[in-house]
C-alpha positions as YAML, in Angstrom:
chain: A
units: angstrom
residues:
- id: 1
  name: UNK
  ca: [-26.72, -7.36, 31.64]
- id: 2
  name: UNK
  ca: [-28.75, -6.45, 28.29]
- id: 3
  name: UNK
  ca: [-27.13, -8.36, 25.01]
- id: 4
  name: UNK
  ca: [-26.18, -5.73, 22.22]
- id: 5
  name: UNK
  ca: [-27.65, -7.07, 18.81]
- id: 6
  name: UNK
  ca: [-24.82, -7.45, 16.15]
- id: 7
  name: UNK
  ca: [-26.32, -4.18, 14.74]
- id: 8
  name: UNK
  ca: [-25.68, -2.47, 18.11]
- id: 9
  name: UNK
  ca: [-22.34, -3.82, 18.57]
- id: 10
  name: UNK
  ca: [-21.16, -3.33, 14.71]
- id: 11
  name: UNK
  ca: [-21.94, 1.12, 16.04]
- id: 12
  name: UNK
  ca: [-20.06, 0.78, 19.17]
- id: 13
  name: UNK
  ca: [-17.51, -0.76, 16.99]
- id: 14
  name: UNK
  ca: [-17.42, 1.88, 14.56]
- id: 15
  name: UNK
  ca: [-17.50, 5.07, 16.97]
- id: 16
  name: UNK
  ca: [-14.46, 3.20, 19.20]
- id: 17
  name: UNK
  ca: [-12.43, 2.87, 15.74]
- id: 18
  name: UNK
  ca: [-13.14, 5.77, 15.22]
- id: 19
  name: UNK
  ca: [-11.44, 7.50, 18.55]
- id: 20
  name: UNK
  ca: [-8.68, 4.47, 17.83]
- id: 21
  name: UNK
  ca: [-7.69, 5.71, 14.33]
- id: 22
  name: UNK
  ca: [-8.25, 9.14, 15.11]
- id: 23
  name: UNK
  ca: [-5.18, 9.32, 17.78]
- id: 24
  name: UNK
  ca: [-2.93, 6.29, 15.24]
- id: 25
  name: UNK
  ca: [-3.67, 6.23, 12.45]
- id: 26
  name: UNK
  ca: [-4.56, 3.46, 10.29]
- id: 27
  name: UNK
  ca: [-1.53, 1.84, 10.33]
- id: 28
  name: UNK
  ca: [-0.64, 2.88, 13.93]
- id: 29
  name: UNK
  ca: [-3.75, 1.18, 15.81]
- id: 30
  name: UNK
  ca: [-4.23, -2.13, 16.23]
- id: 31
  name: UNK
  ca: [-7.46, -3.94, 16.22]
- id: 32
  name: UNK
  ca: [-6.82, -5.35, 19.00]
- id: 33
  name: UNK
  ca: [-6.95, -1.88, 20.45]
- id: 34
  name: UNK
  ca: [-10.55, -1.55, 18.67]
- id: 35
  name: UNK
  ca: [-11.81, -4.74, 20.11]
- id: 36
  name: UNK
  ca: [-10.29, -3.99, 23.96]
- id: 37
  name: UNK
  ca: [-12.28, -0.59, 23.57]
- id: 38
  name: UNK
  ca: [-15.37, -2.19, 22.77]
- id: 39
  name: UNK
  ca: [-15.05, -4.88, 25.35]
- id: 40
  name: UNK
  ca: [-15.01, -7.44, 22.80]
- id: 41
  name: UNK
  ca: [-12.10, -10.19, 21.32]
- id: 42
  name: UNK
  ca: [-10.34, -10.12, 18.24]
- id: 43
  name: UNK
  ca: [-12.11, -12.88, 16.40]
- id: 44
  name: UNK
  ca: [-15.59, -11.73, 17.01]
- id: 45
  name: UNK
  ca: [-14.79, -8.09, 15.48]
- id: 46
  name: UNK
  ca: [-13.46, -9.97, 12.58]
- id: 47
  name: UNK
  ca: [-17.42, -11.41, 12.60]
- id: 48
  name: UNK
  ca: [-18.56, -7.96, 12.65]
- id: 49
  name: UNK
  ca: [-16.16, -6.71, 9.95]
- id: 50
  name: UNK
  ca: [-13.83, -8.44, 6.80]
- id: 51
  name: UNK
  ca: [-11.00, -6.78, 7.96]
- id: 52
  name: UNK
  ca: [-9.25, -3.83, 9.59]
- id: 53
  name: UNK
  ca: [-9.54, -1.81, 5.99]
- id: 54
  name: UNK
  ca: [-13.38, -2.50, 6.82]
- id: 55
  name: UNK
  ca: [-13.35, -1.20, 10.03]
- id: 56
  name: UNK
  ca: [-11.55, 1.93, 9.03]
- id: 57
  name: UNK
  ca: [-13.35, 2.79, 6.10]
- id: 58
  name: UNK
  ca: [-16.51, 2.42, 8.19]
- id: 59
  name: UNK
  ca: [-15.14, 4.86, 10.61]
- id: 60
  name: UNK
  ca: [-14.31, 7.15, 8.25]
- id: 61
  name: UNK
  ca: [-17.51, 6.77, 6.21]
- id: 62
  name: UNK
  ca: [-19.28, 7.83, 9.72]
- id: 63
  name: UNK
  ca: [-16.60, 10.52, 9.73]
- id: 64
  name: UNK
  ca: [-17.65, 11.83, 6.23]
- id: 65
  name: UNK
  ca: [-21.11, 11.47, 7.39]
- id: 66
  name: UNK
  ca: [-21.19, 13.11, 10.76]
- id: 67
  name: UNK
  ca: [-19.69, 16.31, 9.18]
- id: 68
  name: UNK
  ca: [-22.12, 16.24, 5.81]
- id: 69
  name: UNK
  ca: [-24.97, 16.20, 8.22]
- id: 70
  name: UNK
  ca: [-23.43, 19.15, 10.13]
- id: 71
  name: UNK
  ca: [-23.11, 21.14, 7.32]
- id: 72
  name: UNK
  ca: [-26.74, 20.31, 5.89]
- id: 73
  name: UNK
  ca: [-28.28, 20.70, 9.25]
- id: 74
  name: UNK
  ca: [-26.75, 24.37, 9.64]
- id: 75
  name: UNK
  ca: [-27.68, 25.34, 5.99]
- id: 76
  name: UNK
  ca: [-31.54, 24.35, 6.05]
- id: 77
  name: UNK
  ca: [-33.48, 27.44, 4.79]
- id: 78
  name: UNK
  ca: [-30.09, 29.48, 4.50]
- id: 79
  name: UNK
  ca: [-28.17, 31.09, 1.31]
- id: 80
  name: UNK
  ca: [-25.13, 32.42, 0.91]
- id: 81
  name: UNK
  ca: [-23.34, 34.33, 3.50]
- id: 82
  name: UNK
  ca: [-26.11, 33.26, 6.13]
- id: 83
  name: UNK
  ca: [-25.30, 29.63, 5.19]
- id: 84
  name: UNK
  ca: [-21.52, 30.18, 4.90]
- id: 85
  name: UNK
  ca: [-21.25, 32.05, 8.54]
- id: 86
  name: UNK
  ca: [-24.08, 28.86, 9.87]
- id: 87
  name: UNK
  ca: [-21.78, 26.09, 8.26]
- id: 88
  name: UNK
  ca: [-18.62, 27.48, 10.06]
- id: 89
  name: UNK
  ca: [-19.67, 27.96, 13.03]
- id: 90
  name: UNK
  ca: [-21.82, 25.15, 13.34]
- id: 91
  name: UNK
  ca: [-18.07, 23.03, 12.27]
- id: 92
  name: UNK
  ca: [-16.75, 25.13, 14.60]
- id: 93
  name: UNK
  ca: [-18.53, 24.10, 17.77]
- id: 94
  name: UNK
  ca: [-17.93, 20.18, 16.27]
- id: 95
  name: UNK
  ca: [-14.07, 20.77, 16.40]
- id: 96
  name: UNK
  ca: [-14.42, 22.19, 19.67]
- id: 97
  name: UNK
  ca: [-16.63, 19.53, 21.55]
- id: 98
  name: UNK
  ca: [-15.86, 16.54, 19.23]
- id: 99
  name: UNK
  ca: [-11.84, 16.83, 18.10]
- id: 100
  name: UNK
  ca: [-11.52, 13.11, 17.40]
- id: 101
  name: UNK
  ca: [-14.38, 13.94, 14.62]
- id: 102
  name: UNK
  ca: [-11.51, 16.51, 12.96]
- id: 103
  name: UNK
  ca: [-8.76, 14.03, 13.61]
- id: 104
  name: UNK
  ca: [-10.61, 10.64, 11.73]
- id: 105
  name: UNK
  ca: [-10.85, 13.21, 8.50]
- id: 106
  name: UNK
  ca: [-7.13, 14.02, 9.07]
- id: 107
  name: UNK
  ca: [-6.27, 10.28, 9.31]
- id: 108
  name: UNK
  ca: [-8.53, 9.34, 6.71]
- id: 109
  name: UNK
  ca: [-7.10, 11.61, 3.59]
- id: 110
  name: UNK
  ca: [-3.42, 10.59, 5.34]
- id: 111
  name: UNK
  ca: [-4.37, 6.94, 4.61]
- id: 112
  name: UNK
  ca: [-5.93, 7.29, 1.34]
- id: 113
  name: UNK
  ca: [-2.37, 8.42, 0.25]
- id: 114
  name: UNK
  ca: [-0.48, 6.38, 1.64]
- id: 115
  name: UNK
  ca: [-2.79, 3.38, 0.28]
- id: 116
  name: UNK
  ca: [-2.41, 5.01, -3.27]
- id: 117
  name: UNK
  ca: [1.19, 5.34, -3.25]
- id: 118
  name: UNK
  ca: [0.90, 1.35, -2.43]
- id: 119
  name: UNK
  ca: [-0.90, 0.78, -5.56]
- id: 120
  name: UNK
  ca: [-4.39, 0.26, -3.45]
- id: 121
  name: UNK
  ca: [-6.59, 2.50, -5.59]
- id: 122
  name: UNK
  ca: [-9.96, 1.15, -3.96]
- id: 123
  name: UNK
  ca: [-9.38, 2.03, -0.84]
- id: 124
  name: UNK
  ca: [-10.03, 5.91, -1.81]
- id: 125
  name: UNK
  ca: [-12.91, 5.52, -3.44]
- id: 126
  name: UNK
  ca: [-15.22, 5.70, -0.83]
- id: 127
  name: UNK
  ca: [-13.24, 8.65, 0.88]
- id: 128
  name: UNK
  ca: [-13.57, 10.67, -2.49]
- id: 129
  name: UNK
  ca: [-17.23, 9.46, -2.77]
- id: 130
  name: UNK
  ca: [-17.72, 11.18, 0.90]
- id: 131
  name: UNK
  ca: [-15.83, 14.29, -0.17]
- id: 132
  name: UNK
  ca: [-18.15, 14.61, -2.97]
- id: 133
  name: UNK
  ca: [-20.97, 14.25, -0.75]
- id: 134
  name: UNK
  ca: [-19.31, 17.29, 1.41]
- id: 135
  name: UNK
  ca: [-18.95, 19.18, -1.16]
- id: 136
  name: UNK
  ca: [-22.37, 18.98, -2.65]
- id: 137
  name: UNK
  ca: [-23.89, 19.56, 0.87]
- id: 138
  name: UNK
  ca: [-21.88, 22.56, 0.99]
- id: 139
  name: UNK
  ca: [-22.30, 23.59, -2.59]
- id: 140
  name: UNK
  ca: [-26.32, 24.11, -2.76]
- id: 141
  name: UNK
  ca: [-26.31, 26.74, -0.39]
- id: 142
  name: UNK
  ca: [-24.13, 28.64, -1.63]
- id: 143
  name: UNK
  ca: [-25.40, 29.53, -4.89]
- id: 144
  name: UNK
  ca: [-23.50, 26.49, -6.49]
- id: 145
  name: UNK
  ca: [-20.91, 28.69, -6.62]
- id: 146
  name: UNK
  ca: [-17.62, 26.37, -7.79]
- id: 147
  name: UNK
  ca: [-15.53, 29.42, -6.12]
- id: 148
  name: UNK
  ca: [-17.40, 30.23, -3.26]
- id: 149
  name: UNK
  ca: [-17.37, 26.47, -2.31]
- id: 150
  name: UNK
  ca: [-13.75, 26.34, -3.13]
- id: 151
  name: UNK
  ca: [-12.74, 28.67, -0.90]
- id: 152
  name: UNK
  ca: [-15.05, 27.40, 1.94]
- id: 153
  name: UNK
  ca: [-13.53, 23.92, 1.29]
- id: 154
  name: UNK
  ca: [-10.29, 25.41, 0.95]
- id: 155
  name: UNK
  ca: [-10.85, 27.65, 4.22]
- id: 156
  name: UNK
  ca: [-12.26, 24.12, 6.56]
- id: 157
  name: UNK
  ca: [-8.87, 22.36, 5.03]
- id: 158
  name: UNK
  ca: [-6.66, 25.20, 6.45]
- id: 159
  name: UNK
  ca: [-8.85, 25.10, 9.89]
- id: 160
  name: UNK
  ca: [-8.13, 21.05, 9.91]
- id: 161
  name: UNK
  ca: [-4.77, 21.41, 9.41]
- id: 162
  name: UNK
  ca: [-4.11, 24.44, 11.85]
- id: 163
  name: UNK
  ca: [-6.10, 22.68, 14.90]
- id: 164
  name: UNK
  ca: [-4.04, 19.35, 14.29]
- id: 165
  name: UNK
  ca: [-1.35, 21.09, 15.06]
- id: 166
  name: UNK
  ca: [-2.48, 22.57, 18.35]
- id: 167
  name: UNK
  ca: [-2.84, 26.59, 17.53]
- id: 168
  name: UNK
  ca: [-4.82, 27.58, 20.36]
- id: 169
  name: UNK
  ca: [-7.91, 30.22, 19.65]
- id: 170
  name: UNK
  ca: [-6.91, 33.54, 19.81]
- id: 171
  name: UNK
  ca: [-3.43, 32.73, 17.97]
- id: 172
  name: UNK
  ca: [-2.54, 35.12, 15.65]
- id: 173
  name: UNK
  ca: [-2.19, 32.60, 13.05]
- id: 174
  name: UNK
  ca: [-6.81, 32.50, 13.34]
- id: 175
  name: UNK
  ca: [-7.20, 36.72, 12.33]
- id: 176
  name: UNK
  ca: [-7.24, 35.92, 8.87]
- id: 177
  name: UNK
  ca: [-9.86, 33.16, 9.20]
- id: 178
  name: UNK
  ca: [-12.90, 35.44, 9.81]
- id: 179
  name: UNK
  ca: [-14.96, 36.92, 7.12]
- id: 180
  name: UNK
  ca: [-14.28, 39.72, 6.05]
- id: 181
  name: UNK
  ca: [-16.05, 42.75, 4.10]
- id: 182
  name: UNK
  ca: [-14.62, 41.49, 0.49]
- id: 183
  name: UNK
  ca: [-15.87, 38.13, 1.20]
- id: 184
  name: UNK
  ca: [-19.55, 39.57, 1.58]
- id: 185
  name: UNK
  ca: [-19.33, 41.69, -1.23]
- id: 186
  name: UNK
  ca: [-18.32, 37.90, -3.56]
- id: 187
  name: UNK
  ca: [-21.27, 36.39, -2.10]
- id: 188
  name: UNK
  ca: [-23.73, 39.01, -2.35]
- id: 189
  name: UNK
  ca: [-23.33, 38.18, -5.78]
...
């Protein structure tokens, strides 16, 4: 059997929290969960990582990540509407063959609020530092356009929210998701 360094065992750590807090929650999984998962015990995770607010904001830091590099990787040589339609679809396919990537962002903005509303203001500031990240990934090819990045943020929110709750493609509640001529004629700007 080949030893994981603590480097190696700090990732598997980080991508089994994040399938853990993907399907609870961060105050619905246990890290005792985490550590089963990774075939590990309690006390040496706590080596790996402070505490479970570590853990999770680790996992969602690789959340924020995973989906920035996405983005960027679809976008490289693009502009505009050729980056917009690469961006989507290239999210697309990552909702589609990687859902607990979708449900970690989900969990993550769910548990920045509830942290807030418990007076924890740190714990959001490396979420909102990720978003920013996001957004400026998204933002460059698309003209810097605030409103054309609005609305593509605004558009990947509604997408979150409508596969976390199950509609199935082809759903009526999807037609008005797809570009459409009046959206070409805004970025043709």
């Amino acid at each position: 059997m080949v030893r994981m360094s603590a480097d190696e065992r700090r990732e598997s750590v980080v991508r089994a929290a994040m399938s853990e807090f993907a399907r609870g929650g961060y105050h619905g999984t246990s890290t005792e969960a985490i550590a089963r998962r990774v075939g590990v015990s309690q006390p040496y995770l706590f080596r790996l990582f402070p505490s479970k607010k570590a853990i999770f904001l680790a996992a969602s830091e690789r959340c924020m990540n995973d989906t920035t590099r996405t983005f960027a990787e679809a976008s490289v040589g693009l502009e505009g509407e050729e980056a917009l339609h690469a961006m989507a679809n290239a999210y697309t396919k990552v909702i589609a063959e990687q859902p607990e990537l979708l449900m970690m962002q989900m969990q993550t903005y769910v548990a920045v609020a509830a942290a807030e509303a418990e007076g924890d203001e740190g714990f959001g500031e490396s979420v909102r530092a990720g978003w920013m990240r996001l957004w400026d990934v998204v933002h460059l090819p698309l003209g810097a356009d605030v409103d054309d990045t609005t609305t593509f943020m605004a558009y990947g929110m509604l997408v979150n929210c409508l596969v976390s709750m199950g509609f199935p493609p082809g759903h009526r509640v999807w037609e008005g998701l797809y570009p459409s001529a009046r959206t070409k004629g805004r970025l043709e700007k």
